[in-house]
Structure formats: C-alpha cells, structure tokens
N, C-alpha and C positions, 0 to 999 in steps of 0.2 A: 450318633454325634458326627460321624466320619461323613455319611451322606446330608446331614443338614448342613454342614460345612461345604461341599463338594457340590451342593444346590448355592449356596451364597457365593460361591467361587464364581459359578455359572453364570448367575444374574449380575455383578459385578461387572464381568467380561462384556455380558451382551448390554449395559449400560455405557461400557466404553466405545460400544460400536455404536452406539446412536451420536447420529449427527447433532452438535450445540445447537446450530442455527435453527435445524429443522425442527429439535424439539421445543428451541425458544418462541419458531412460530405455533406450536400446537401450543404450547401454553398460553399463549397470551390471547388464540383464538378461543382457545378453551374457557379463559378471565372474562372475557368480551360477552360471551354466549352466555355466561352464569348472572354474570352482574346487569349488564347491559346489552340485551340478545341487540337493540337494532343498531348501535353501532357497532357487533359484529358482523350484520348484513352490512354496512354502508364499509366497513371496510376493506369486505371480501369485496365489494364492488370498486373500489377506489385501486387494490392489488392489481387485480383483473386489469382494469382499462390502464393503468400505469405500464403491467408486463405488456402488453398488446402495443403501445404507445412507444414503448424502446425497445422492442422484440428485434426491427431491424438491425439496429445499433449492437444488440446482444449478437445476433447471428453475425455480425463482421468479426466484434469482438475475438468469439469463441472462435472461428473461422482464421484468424493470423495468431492466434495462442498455438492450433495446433501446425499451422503452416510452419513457426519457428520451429517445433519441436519434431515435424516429420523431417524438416531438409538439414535440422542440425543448427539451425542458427543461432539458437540460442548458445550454441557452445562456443560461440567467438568471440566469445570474454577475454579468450587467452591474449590475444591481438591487442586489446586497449591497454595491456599492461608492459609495452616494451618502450625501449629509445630513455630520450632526454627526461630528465623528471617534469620540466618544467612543461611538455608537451605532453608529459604522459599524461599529468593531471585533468589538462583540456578533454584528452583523448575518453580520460576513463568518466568525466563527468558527463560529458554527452552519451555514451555509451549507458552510464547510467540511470539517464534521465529518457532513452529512445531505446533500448533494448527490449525483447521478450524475456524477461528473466524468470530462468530455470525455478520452480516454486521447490523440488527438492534439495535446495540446497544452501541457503544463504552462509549458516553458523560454518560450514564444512569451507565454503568457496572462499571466504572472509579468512577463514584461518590460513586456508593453502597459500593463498598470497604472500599472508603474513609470513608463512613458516616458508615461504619459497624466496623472501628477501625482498618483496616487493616492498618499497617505499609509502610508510604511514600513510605520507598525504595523498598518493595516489589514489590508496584504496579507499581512505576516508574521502574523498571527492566523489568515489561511486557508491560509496556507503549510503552517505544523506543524499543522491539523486535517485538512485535507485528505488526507495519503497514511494517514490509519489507519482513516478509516470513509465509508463509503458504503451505500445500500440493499444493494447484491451483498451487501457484504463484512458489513454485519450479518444478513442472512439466516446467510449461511454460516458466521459465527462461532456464530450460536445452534444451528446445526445439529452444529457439530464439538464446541464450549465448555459449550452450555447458551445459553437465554435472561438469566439475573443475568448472565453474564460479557459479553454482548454488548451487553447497557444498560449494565454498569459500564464499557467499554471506549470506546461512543459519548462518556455524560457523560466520561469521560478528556479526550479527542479534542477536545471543545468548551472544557472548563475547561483545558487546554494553552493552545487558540488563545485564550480571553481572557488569560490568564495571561502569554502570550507578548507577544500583541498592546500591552495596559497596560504590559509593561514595557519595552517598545519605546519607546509613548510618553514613558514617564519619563525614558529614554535620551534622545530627541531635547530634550524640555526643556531639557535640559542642556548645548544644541548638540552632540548627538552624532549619529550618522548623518545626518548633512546632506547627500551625495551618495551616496546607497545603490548605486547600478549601474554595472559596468562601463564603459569606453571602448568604444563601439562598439556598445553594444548598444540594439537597436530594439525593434521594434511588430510586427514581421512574423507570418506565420503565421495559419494558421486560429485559434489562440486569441486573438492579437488582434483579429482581426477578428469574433468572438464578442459581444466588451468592447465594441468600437468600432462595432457599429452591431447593438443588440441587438431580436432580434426575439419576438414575440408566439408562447407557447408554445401550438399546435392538438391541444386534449385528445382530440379526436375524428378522429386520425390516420387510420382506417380509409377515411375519406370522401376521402382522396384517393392515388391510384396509385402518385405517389412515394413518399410517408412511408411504407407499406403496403409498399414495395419496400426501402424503409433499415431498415425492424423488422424483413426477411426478413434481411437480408446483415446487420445485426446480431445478430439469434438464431446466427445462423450465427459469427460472429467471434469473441462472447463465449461462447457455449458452447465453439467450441473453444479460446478462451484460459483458459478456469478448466479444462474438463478435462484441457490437457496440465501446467498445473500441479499440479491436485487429486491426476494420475497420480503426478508425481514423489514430491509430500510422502509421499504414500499409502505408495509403494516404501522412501521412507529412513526412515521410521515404523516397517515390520516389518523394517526393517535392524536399526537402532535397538535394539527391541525384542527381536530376536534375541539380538546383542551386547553391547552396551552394560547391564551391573549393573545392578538396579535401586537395590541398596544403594548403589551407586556414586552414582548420582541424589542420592539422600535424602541423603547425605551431605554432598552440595556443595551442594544447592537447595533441602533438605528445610525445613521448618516449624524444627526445629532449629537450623538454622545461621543465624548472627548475620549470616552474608556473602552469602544466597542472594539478596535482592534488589540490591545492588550488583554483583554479581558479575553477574547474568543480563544488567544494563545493560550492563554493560561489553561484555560477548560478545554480545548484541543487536546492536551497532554492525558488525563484521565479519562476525557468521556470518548474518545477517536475507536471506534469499534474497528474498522476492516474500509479499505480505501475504496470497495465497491459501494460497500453499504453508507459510507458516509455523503455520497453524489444526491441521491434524493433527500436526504436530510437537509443540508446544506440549501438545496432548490428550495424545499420549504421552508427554509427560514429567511431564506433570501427574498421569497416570495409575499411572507408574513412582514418583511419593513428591516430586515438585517441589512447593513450595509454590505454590498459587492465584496471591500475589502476584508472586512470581519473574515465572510465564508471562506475567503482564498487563504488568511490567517491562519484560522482553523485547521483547513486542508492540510497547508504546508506546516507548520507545528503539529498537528495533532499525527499525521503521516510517518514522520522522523522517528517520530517518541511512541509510535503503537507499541502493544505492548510485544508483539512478533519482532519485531526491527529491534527495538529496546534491550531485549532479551538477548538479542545476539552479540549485540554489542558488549553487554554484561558480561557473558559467558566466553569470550576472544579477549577483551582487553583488559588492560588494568585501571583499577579503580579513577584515577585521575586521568585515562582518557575514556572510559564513559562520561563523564562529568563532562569535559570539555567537547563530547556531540551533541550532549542535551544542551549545552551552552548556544554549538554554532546552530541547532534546529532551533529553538527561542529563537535569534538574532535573525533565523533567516524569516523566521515565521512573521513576527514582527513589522519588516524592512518590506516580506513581498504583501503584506495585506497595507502597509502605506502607499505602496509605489501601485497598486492595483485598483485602491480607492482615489488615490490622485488622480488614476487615467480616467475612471471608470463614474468615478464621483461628479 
C-alpha cells in the first residue's frame, strides 16, 4: 500500500513539472490528428511559417528580457517610487507601462511597497500599467499587430496608470482606502527585496562572469517562455481560422456593431489567456473583420484582469480595492478601444 502510494506521490509531482502550455499544445495536436488528421497537417504548417514569420521579433524580444536582467535593470523599480505623490504617480505609470518587469515577483514587489508606505495611488498606477506593456511585449505586439497599434497600446498602458493612479488619489482624499492590504501580508520575497535595497544598474554586463552567466540562463528562460506560448496562440489562430465564420466575427466585433467594443471588454476579462499568446489571436480576429478598437479593448481589459495580475491584486488588498482595479481596468478598457477605433476607424 506504502509503495502504491509512494508511486501516486511520484506521478503527481512529475505531472506538476509538465509545462500547461506544452502539454495544452500536445493535446490539441494530439485532438487534431485523431479527429481531423489534415488540419493537423495544415496547422503544424500554419505554426511553422507563423514562428519563422516573428522569429526575428522573438529574438529582440528574448534578447532585452535578458539584457534587463543581466545589467540589473530591471531592479529600478525602487527609483519610480520616491519625491512628491503627485509626480510619483507619473513616474511610476511610465515605469510601468516601459519597464522589463521582474517575472519573479509581482505579489511580493506589490506588497513591499505597500508594507514600505508607499502611497496606494502610486503603486496602483504601476499596478494596471504594468501587465500590458514592456520592451518584449512591444517588440512582439509590433511584429504580430503593426508598429501604430504597439505605440497606441504602450500610450493606453501609461494613460490607464495615470488615470488610475489620479483617481486613486481622489479616492483617498476623501478618506477612502486608508488600509489598502491584507491581514498578514508582508515585504518578503525577491521583489521586495528589489524595492528595499536598490541597486546600481552595470550597463556593461559583459565585463563580468556572472551577469554574462544570468543573460545566458535568461536568453534561455525567456526564449523558451514566449515560444511555448507564441506555439499555442499560433495553433488556436489556425484553429480559429479554420472554424470559427469570419462573417460570424464581423458581425459581433465588426466596425458595424454598436456592441463590439463593450462586448470584447466583457470577454477580455475571462477568455485573456497570457499577453504573449493573446497578439496572434487578436491579429486573427482583427484580420477576420474585428474592429481595430475591439482588439485594443480586449488587450487592455482582458491584460488588467488576467488571471495572474488578478490574483495578486486578490491576495495584497482588500476586498473593496480589488473591486475598484477591475472597475478602473473596464473603464480603461472600454475608453482605449473608443479612442483607438476613432483614430484607427
């Protein structure tokens, strides 16, 4: 009994080390091949020339993921959270919306702040900029989207975080969020420790063995984390595209419909998988007759309220300021796919 138990432990564990993404791509190539072998063929060929097609795009990507991370720049967070509140806010949403940000550590970096006195609105200004743009993610949005939609989607990103941050403060004036955080929640973690004892970013990483060694095992980490997602989107793209009308599209998303950018918010919120894999998605629906603004909608709602970003916010504050990000990521969602259709339309 002791060793079929001590077998279940096993397989368990070795189940937790498989990757989602990778095995969501064997399963569905796996679905494809049993039900329908030739669009299994047509969509391993559809992947193929798609990764070949942004390969370049990937390699800048992966290429300034680990340049932040070998020269330390990513750890210059500390810096957008000092001086005047009403500058800080500026400070910290552009920082949020243009930064490399640290992937270990959101829930941890979010509380130090908190727990170090930093001002709600500050850090709520780099809260909702943060998960929708960075160097990777606008290289790769101009590569899947175009470069207009990757500047319109940064400026989103920033004008969110001020928008959010300002009205945060308005909030507080008015004694409201006066205890933003949890019972129980601390400082810990490498992002805290980021915040709390910030160091001098070394532009000329090469000159030393380690940093030279963290740019290696980072090219390595983030190339394979954007290619097992770039693979999925890639796959349910010519899913997608197979199945799914395109009249069907136009019809609910199209330029036409009164409801397409409300409606993209709405379903941005549940169906928003990971900010890499949502770019080819988005391309194909945009492609299939979605309105410009819908997809930007999408982005910028469904971005805010992943279920990653979501989560942390959950688990750092209290109940009525979760409520009040999902509130400002709708309002922003909403606002950037109008002002993105007006330009764009």
């Amino acid at each position: 009994m002791t060793e079929i138990a001590l077998k279940l432990k096993d397989f368990a564990g070795s189940a937790k080390r498989i990757d989602r993404a990778w095995l969501a791509v064997a399963v569905i190539f796996g679905l494809l091949g049993a039900i329908v072998p030739q669009q299994a063929g047509a969509s391993v060929g559809f992947v193929a020339n798609s990764l070949i097609d942004i390969m370049p795009f990937l390699a800048v990507a992966v290429g300034m993921a680990a340049f932040a991370r070998a020269t330390g720049a990513d750890g210059l967070i500390a810096y957008a959270f000092q001086g005047n509140l009403v500058l800080m806010i500026g400070v910290a949403a552009l920082f949020g919306g243009l930064s490399p940000f640290c992937s270990c550590g959101v829930i941890p970096l979010i509380a130090a702040l908190l727990a170090m006195g930093v001002p709600l609105p500050a850090v709520m200004a780099f809260w909702l900029a943060s998960p929708l743009m960075d160097p990777s993610m606008f290289v790769l949005t101009m590569g899947t989207l175009g470069l207009q939609f990757a500047l319109a989607k940064t400026l989103f990103a920033i004008g969110l975080g001020l928008a959010g941050g300002y009205a945060t403060m308005l909030v507080q004036a008015r004694n409201g969020f006066a205890d933003p955080l949890r019972e129980g929640v601390g400082a810990g973690g490498c992002g805290g420790q980021r915040v709390r004892e910030p160091q001098k970013a070394v532009w000329s990483f090469w000159t030393e063995e380690a940093r030279v060694a963290t740019f290696r095992k980072e090219m390595l980490k983030s190339g394979l984390f954007l290619l097992k997602w770039m693979t999925l989107a890639f796959l349910l793209e010519s899913i997608m595209l197979a199945y799914i009308p395109g009249e069907s599209i136009a019809a609910m998303l199209g330029t036409e419909s009164a409801w397409a950018i409300p409606l993209a918010v709405v379903v941005g919120v549940p169906a928003y998988l990971n900010g890499y894999a949502a770019l080819p998605l988005v391309a194909g629906l945009i492609d299939m007759g979605t309105a410009p603004g819908a997809g930007m909608a999408f982005l910028i709602a469904g971005g805010v309220t992943s279920i990653p970003a979501a989560i942390a916010v959950w688990a750092l504050a209290k109940r009525h300021v979760f409520f009040w990000y999902i509130a400002l990521s709708l309002a922003g969602g909403l606002a950037s796919g109008l002002l993105y259709q007006a330009y764009a339309g």
